[in-house]
C-alpha positions in Angstrom: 36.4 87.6 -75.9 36.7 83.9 -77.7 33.6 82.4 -79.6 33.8 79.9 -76.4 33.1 82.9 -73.8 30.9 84.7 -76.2 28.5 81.4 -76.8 28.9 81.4 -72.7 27.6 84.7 -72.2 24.7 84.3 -74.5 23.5 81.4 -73.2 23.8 83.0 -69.5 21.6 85.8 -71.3 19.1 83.4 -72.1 19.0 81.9 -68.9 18.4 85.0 -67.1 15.8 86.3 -69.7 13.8 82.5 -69.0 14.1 82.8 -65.6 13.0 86.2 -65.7 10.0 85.3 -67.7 8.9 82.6 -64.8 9.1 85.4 -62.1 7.3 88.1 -64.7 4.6 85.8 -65.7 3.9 83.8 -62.7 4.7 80.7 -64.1 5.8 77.9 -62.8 7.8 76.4 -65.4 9.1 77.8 -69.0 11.2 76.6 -71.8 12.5 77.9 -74.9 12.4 76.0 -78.6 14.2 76.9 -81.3 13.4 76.4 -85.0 16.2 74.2 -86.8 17.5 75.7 -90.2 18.5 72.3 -91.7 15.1 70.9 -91.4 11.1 72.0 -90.5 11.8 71.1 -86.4 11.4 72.7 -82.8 14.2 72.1 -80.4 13.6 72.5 -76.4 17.5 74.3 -76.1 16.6 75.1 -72.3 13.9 74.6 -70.3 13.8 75.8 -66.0 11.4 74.7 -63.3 10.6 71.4 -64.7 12.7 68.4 -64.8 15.0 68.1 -68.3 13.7 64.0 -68.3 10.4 64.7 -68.0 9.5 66.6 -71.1 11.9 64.3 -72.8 9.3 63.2 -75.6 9.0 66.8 -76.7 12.5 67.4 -76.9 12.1 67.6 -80.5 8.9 68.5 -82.2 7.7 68.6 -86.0 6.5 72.3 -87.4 3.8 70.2 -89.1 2.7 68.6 -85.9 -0.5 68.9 -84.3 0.1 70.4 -81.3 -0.2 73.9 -79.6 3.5 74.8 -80.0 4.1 74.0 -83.5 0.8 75.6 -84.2 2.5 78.7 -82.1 5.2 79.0 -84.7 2.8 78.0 -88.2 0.5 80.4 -87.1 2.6 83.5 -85.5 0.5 83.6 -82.5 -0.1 83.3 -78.7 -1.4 80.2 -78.6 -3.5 79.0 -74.8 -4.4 76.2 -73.5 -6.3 76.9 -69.8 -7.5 72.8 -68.7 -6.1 69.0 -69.6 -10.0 68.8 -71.0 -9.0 71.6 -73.8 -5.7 69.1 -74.5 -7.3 66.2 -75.1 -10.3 67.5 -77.1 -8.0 69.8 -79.1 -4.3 68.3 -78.8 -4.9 64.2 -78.2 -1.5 63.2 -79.0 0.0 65.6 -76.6 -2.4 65.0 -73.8 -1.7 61.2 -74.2 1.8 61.5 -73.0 1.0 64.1 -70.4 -2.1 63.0 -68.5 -1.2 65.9 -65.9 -3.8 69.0 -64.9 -1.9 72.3 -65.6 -2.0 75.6 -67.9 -0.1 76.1 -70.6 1.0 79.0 -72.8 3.1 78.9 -76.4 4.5 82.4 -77.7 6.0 82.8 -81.0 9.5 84.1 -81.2 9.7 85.8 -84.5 12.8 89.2 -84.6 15.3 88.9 -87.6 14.5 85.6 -87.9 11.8 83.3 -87.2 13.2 81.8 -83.9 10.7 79.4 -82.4 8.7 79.3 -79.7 8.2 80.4 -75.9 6.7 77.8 -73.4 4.9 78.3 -70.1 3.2 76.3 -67.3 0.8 77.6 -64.7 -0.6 75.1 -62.2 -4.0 74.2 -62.2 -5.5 76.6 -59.6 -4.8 79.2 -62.6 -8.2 80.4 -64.0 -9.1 79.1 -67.6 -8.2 82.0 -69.1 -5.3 84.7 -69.2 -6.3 88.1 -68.2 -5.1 90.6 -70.4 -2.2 91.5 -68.0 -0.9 88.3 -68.0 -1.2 87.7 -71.9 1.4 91.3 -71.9 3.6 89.7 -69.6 3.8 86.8 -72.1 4.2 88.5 -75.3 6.4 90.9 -73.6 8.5 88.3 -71.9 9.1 86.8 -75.7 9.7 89.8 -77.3 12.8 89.9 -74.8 13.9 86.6 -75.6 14.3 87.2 -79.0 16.3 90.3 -78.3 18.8 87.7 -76.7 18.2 85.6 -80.0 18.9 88.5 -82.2 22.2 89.8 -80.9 23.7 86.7 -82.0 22.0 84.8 -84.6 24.7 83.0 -85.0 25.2 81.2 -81.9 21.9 79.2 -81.4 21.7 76.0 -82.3 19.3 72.8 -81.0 21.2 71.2 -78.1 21.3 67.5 -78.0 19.7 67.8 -74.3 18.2 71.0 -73.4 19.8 72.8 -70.5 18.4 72.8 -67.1 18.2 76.2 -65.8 18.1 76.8 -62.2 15.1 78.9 -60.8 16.4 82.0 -58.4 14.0 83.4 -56.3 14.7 86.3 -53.6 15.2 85.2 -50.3 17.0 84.8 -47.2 20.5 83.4 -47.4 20.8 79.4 -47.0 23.7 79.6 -44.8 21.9 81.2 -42.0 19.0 79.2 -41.8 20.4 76.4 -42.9 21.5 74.9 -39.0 18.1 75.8 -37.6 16.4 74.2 -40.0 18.2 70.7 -40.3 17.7 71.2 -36.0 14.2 71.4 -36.9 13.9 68.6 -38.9 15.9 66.0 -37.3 14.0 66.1 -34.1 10.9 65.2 -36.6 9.3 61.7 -35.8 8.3 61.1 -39.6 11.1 61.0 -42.5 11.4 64.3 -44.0 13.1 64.4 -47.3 14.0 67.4 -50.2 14.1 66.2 -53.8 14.8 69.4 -56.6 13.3 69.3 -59.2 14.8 66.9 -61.5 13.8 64.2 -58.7 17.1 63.6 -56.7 17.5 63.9 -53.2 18.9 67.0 -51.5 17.9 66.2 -47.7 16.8 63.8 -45.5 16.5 63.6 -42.3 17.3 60.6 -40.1 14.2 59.4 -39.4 13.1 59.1 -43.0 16.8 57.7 -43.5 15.5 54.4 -40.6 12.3 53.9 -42.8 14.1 53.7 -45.9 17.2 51.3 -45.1 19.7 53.2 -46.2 22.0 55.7 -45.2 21.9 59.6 -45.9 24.9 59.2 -47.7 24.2 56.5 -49.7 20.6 58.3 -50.8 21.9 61.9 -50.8 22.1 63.1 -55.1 20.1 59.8 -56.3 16.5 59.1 -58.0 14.7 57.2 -54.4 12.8 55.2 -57.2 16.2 54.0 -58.7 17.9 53.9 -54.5 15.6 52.0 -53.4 14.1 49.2 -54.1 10.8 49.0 -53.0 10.1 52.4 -54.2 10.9 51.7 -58.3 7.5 51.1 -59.1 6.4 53.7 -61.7 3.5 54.5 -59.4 6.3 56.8 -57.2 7.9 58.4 -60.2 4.7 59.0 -62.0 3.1 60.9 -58.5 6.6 63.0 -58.4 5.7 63.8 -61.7 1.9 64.9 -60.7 3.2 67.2 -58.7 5.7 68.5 -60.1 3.3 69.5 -63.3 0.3 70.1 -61.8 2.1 72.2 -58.6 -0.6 70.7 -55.9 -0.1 68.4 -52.7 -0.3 65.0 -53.8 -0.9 62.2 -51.2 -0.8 58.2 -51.7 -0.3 55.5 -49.3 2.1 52.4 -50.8 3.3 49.0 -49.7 7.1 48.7 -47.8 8.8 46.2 -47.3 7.7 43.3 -44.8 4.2 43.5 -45.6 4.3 47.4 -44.1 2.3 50.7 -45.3 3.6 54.3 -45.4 1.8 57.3 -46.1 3.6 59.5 -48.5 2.8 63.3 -49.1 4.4 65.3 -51.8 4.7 69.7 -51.5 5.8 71.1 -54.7 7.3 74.5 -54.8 9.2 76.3 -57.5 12.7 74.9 -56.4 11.6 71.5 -56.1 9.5 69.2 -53.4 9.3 68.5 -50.0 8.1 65.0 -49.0 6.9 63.4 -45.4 6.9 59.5 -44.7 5.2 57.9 -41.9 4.2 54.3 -41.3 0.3 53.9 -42.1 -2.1 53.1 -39.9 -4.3 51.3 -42.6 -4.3 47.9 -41.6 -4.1 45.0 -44.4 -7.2 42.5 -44.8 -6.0 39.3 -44.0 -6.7 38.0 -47.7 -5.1 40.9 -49.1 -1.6 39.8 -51.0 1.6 40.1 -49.8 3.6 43.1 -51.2 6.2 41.7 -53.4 9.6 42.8 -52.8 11.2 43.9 -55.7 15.0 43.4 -56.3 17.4 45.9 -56.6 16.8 48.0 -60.0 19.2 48.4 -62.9 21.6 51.4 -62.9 20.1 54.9 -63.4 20.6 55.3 -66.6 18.3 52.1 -67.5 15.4 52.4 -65.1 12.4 52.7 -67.1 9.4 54.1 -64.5 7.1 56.5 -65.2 8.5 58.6 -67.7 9.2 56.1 -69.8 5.6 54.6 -70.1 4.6 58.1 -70.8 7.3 57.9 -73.5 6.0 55.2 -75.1 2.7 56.3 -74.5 3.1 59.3 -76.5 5.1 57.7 -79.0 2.1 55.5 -79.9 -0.4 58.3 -80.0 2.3 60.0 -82.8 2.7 56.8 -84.7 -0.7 56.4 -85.1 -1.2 59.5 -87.1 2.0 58.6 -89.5 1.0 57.5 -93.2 4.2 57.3 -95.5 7.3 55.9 -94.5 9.4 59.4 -93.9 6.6 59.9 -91.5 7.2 57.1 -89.7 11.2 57.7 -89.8 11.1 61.4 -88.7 8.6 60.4 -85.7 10.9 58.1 -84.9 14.3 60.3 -85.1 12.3 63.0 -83.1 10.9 61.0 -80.5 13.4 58.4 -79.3 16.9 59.6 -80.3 16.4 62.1 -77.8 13.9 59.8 -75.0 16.9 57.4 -75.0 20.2 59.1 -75.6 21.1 57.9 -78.8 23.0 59.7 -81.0 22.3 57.7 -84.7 19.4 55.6 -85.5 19.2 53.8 -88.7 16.0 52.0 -90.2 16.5 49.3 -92.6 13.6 47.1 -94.7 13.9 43.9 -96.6 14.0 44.5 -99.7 14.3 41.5 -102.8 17.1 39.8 -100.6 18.4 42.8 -99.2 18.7 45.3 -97.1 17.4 48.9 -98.0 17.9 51.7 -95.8 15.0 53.8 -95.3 15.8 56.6 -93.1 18.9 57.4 -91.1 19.7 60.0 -88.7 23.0 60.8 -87.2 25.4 59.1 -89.4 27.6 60.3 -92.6 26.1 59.6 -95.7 29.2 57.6 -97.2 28.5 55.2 -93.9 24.8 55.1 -95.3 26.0 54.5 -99.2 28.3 51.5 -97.7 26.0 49.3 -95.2 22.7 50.5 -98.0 22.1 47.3 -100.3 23.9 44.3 -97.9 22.6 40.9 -98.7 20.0 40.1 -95.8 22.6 36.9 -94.5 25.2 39.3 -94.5 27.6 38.9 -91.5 29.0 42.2 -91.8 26.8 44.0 -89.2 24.1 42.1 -87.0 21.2 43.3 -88.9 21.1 40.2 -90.8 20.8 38.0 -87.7 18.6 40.0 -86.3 16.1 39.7 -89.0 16.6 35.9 -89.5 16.1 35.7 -85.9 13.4 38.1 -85.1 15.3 38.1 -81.5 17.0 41.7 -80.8 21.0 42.2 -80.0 22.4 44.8 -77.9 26.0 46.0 -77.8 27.3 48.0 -74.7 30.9 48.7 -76.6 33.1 47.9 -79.6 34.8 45.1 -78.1 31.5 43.3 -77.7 30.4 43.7 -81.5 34.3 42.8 -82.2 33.8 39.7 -80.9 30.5 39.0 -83.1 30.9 41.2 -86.1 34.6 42.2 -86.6 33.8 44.7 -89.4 31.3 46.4 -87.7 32.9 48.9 -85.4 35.1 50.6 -88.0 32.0 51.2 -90.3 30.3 53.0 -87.9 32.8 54.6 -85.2 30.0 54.1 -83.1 30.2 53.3 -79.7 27.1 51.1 -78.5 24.0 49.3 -80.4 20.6 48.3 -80.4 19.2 46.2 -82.9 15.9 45.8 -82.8 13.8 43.8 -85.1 10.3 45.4 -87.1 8.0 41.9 -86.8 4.5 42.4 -87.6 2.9 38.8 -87.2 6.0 36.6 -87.7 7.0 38.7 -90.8 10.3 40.8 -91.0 9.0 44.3 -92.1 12.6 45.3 -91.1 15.0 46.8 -88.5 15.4 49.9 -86.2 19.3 50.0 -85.1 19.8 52.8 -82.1 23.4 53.6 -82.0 25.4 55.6 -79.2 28.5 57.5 -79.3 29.9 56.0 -76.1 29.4 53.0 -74.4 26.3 52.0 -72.7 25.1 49.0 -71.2 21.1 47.8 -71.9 20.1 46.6 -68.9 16.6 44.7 -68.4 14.3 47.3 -68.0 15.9 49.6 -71.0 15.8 46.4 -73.1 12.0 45.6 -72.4 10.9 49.3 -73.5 13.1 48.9 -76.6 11.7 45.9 -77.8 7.9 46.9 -76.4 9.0 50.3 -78.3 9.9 48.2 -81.7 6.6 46.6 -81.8 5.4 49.8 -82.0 7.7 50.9 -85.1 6.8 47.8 -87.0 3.3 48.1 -87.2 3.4 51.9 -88.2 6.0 50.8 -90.5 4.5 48.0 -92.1 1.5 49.8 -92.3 3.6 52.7 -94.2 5.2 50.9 -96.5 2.0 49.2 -97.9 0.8 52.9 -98.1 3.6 53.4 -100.1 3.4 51.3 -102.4 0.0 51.6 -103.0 0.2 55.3 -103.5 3.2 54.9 -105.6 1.3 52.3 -108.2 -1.9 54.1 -108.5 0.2 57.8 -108.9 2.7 56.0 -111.5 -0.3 55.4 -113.3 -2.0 58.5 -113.7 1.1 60.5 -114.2 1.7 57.6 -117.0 -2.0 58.3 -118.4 -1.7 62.4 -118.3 -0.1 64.0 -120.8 3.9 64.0 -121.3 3.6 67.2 -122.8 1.0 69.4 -124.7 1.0 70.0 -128.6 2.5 73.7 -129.7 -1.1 75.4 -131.4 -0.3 78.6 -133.1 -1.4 81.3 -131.8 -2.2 79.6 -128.4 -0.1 79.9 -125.0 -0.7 77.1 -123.1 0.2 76.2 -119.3 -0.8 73.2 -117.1 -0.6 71.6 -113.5 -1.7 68.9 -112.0 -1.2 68.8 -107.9 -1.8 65.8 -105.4 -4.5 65.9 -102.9 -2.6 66.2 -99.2 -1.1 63.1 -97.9 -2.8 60.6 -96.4 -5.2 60.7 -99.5 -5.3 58.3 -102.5 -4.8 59.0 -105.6 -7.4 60.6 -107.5 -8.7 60.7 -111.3 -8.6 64.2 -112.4 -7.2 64.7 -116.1 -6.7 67.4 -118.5 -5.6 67.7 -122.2 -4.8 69.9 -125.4 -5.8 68.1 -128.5 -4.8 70.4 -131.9 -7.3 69.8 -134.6 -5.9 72.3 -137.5 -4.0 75.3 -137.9 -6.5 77.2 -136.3 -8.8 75.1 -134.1 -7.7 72.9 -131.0 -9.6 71.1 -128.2 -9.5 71.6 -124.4 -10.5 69.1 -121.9 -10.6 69.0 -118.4 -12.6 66.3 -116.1 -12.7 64.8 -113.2 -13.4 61.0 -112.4 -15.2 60.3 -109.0 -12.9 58.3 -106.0 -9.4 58.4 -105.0 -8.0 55.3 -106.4 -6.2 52.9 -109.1 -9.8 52.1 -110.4 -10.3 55.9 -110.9 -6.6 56.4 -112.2 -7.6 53.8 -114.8 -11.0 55.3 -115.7 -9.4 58.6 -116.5 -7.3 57.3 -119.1 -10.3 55.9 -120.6 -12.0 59.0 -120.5 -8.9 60.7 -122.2 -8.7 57.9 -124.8 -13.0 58.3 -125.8 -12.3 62.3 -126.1 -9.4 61.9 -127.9 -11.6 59.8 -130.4 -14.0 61.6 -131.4 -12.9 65.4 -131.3 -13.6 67.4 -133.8 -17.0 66.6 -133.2 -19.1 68.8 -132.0 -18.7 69.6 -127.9 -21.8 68.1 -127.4 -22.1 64.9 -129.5 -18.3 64.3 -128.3 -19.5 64.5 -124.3 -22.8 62.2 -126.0 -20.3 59.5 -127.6 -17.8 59.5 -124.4 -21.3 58.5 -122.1 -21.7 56.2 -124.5 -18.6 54.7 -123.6 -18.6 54.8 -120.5 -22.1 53.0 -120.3 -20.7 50.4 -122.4 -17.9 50.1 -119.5 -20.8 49.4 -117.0 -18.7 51.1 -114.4 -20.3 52.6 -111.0 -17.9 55.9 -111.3 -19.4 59.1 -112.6 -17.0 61.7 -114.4 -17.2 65.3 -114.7 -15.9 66.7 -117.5 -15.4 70.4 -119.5 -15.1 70.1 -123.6 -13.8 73.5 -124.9 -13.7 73.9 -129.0 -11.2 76.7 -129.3 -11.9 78.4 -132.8 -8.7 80.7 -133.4 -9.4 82.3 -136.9 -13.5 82.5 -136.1 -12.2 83.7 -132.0 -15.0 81.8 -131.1 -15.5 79.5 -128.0 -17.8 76.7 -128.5 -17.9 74.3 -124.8 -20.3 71.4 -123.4 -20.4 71.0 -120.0 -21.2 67.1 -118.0 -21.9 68.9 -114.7 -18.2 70.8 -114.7 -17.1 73.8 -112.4 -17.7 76.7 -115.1 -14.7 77.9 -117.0 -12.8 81.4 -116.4 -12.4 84.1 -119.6 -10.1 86.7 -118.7 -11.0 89.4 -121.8 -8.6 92.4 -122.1 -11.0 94.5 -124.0 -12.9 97.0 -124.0 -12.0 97.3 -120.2 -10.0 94.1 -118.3 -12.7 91.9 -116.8 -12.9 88.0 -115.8 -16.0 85.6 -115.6 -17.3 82.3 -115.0 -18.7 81.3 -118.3 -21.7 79.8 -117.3 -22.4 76.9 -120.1 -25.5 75.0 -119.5 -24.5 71.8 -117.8 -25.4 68.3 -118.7 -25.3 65.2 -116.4 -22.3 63.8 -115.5 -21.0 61.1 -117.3 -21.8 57.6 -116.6 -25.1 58.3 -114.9 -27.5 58.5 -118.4 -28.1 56.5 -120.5 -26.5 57.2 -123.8 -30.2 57.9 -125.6 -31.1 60.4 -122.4 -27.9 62.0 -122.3 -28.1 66.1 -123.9 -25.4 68.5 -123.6 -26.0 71.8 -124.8 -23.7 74.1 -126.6 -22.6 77.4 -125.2 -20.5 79.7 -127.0 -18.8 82.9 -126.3 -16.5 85.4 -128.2 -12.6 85.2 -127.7 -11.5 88.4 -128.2 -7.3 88.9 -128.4 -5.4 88.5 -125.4 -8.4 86.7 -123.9 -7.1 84.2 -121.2 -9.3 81.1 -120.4 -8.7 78.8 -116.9 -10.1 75.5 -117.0 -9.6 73.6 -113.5 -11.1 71.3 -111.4 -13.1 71.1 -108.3 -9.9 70.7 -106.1 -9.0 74.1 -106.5 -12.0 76.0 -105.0 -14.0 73.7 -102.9 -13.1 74.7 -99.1 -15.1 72.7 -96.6 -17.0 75.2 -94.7 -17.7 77.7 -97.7 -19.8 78.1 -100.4 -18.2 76.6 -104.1 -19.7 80.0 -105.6 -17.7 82.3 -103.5 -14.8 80.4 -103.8 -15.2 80.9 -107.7 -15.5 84.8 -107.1 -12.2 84.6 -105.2 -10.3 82.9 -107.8 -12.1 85.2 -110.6 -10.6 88.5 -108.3 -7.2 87.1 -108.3 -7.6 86.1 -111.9 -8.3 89.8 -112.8 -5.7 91.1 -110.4 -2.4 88.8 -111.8 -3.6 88.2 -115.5 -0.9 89.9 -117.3 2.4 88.1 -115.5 4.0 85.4 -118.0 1.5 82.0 -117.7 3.9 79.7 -116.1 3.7 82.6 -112.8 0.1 82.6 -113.3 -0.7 79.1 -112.9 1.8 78.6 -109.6 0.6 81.7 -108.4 -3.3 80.4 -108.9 -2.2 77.2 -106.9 -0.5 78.5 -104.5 -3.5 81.1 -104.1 -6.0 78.6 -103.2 -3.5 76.6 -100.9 -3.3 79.4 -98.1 -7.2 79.0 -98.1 -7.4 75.6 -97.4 -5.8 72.0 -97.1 -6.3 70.2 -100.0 -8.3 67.3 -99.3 -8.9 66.7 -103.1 -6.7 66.5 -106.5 -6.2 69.7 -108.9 -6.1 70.2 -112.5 -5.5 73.3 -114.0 -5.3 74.4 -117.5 -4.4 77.4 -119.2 -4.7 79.2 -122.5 -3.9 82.4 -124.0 -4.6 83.6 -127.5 -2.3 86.0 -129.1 
């Protein structure tokens, strides 16, 4: 068999195994994701009983979102979600572009590989809960789909539009009901009409043929909200969609044409929906307004209705949880490549006169390295114009940019473009340029969403980028004020690291440093200034500077003098700090504490043991006044081989749990990895605490060994 068949026959396999899980499970919808190699995303590669457009915002979805399916996959586990309340109060971004009532369901698919994820949909006469039955036929229904995964690893790949699979039921055969029941139908006084369930029209009969004003044929395989005019108010879509999530009877009444009212009743089933329309008998007040008649919509492609709103709707909800700029370009690559058929997207800023590219997705990186730098006048491609202008282009084919930008074209081998400018109160943060592999024309409605949907770009973006740079100053300066690199000490092993809080925190002040005194006698240091800031980036190095002065000193005049200093600096920040005088030749430890988490001593003899060394703390500094200030002396024997770990708060305070057991933890693992080689240790002791908890704070860890 060719790779071409094979790939065929696996995906049939797949197909079968999702529409077996509908029928197993008694779902009403299910869809596969699969994990991409090349980058921490979830692809929808097939998806049956819903319609392919209507879960086009989660086409592609971030591992690190927060969601139910991406917390499926983190987490390795069944993952439920029984009401729309539980998806708002738990998942609000999802639930803002889904405002529908239904069940849902994500199942990891983990065999040789970790594969992605499992997807189902219940309606929302389901109970809250699964029964335990029903949570079997889930798991159970995953396990097979990765069996279809496993026997050929390597033919999955994310799609660029998921597949539509068709839902087979058992049942009688169409051909020999198929007469009786168009018989049936036709002699119907009230329009009768099929749609499956991507939302096109299978049947109608003739009387709903007469109330909509156009011909079976003419209507027969189209969207009636893109057919017919007076039905392309989202309102139509967005109830099609109701029921086709929430699997219940909808019923509206809307305004006709000439002023008229029809009563419109929606039956979803598994294959798709059934529909009835009949002139209302509601009667209009006489002051009520007359319905306006709306003229004949853009081409199907470019109608924006419902799904769209709910596009952008959800777009916005992501946006606003963005902080850097990569967030905001990965959103964006994720989100509206796939809601709007693009193929490349590239976001540009301005930049000192020119133009910087950002992010990109969907081009060759030689294109990138050519258009990356261009004046901003430039007349090479539109995105000088465009900026200058603040006024969007669109280009439906390479003749059309030809005639405006001759260059353009061959840069690319794109097809079609949309430039769209990133204003944020008459300033130019930049531009978003969607690019298509084949023509397309914009038409109104696709161009509205695209500039409404720019709006939306630019003030996550502009908000980003002054994140940015922000973070970048105040973390260029306290990587300038910690130390390069630590002075050799014989006899002494040394390792240190310093880690960032988690994004979307500021930079912090926490500091350590090694200061030699002799041949036989060095200083440790550890501390940590209060706030997440350049002011407490800037204090830090103070703090550094004041130790560095006066060690030697005893531990506690030198935690005395650096008060001092820091009440002389008048400043509202408060530092805690660790002073360690390491005596080699006398193996003594001699420390001072100014309210510090209590250091770790790792002693290989007479038996291997670890403990907190619990110094008698002093205030922290900045908050006495230098006469009030006392910091007692602890000391404690360092017997040969001893190991000491001096860190900060950000490595064992876990909201929700008690600082002193998170010190016992770190102590155990202490004990339990002491011997490996001190580089191992410290990643290890960093990469301990991370699986506990997200960081919400910066870390500082120092290490030292005697030999």
């Amino acid at each position: 068999m060719s790779d071409e068949g094979a790939a065929s026959a696996d995906r049939v396999s797949l197909d079968q195994a999702l529409g077996g899980t509908v029928r197993r499970t008694g779902a009403v919808a299910a869809g596969v994701y699969l994990l991409s190699p090349d980058e921490p995303v979830l692809g929808l590669a097939a998806v049956c009983g819903l319609p392919v457009r209507a879960v086009a915002p989660w086409w592609r979805v971030a591992v690190s979102a927060a969601g139910p399916l991406s917390e499926a996959v983190r987490e390795d586990r069944l993952v439920w979600v029984g009401r729309q309340e539980d998806m708002a109060r738990l998942y609000p971004n999802a639930a803002a572009g889904l405002p529908y009532q239904f069940a849902l369901a994500f199942a990891p698919l983990r065999g040789s590989r970790r594969w992605g994820a499992l997807a189902l949909l219940w309606p929302e006469s389901h109970p809250p809960s699964l029964t335990r039955r029903e949570r079997g036929h889930v798991l159970s229904s995953a396990n097979r789909i990765t069996q279809v995964l496993d026997r050929a690893p390597a033919a999955w790949g994310i799609p660029g539009e998921p597949r539509s699979v068709p839902l087979l039921r058992p049942g009688p055969d169409p051909a020999q009901t198929g007469l009786a029941a168009d018989d049936l139908l036709q002699r119907l006084p009230v329009g009768a009409l099929g749609f499956d369930l991507q939302g096109r029209i299978t049947y109608l009969n003739e009387a709903a043929a007469r109330l909509l004003g156009r011909s079976a044929d003419d209507l027969l395989g189209t969207l009636p909200w893109q057919a017919v005019p007076w039905l392309d108010a989202p309102v139509h879509e967005d109830h099609y969609r109701a029921a086709v999530f929430g699997r219940e009877p909808v019923a509206y009444t809307a305004p006709g044409p000439s002023g008229r009212w029809f009563d419109i009743r929606l039956y979803p089933g598994d294959s798709g929906i059934s529909a009835f329309l009949s002139p209302s008998l509601r009667e209009r007040s006489a002051d009520a307004p007359s319905p306006r008649v709306t003229p004949a919509p853009d081409p199907p492609s470019q109608a924006a209705g419902a799904g769209r709103i709910h596009q952008l709707i959800h777009l916005a909800a992501a946006l606003s949880q963005t902080v850097t700029v990569a967030d905001v370009v990965s959103t964006v690559a994720d989100q509206i490549l796939p809601a709007f058929g693009a193929q490349g997207m590239v976001v540009s800023a301005a930049d000192a006169s020119r133009l910087r590219i950002i992010g990109h997705r969907g081009y060759d990186p030689r294109t990138i390295a050519r258009l990356d730098g261009l004046p901003l006048d430039t007349d090479v491609t539109p995105v000088g114009h465009v900026l200058r202008s603040g006024v969007p282009a669109f280009y439906a084919d390479p003749a059309e940019m030809t005639r405006a930008h001759p260059q353009a074209p061959a840069l690319s081998g794109k097809q079609a473009w949309a430039f769209l400018p990133l204003l944020v109160s008459d300033r130019r943060v930049g531009c978003c340029i969607l690019s298509y592999d084949r023509p397309r024309s914009f038409g109104a409605s696709d161009r509205a969403v695209l500039v409404s949907l720019a709006g939306l770009i630019a003030q996550a973006m502009d908000r980003a980028l002054l994140y940015d740079a922000k973070h970048d100053l105040a973390h260029g300066l306290q990587q300038a004020l910690l130390p390069v690199a630590l002075p050799p000490v014989p006899r002494l092993d040394v390792a240190a690291r310093y880690l960032p809080a988690a994004r979307g925190v500021d930079i912090g002040g926490d500091f350590y440093d090694l200061i030699r005194l002799d041949d036989t006698a060095a200083a440790a240091v550890i501390g940590d200034v209060q706030g997440h800031n350049i002011k407490a980036a800037a204090l830090m190095g103070q703090v550094r500077t004041a130790v560095h002065a006066t060690a030697g000193a005893a531990p506690g005049d030198v935690l005395a003098r650096t008060n001092r200093v820091l009440m002389d600096l008048e400043t509202d920040l408060f530092v805690s700090c660790l002073y360690v005088h390491i005596d080699l030749a006398g193996r003594r430890l001699h420390l001072a504490s100014a309210g510090h988490p209590p250091p770790l001593l790792h002693s290989p003899e007479p038996a291997p043991h670890t403990a907190a060394l619990q110094a008698e703390p002093g205030p922290l500094l900045g908050i006495h006044p230098c006469t009030e200030a006392d910091y007692p002396v602890t000391t404690a024997p360092l017997s040969p081989g001893s190991l000491l770990a001096l860190y900060t708060d950000g490595l064992v305070e876990t909201p929700g749990t008690d600082i002193t057991d998170s010190i016992t933890a770190l102590t155990h693992h202490l004990t339990r990895n002491a011997d490996r080689p001190l580089e191992d240790l410290a990643d290890s002791l960093l990469h301990h605490t991370g699986l506990r908890h997200t960081r919400t704070d910066d870390t500082a860890l120092l290490l030292l060994r005697s030999r």
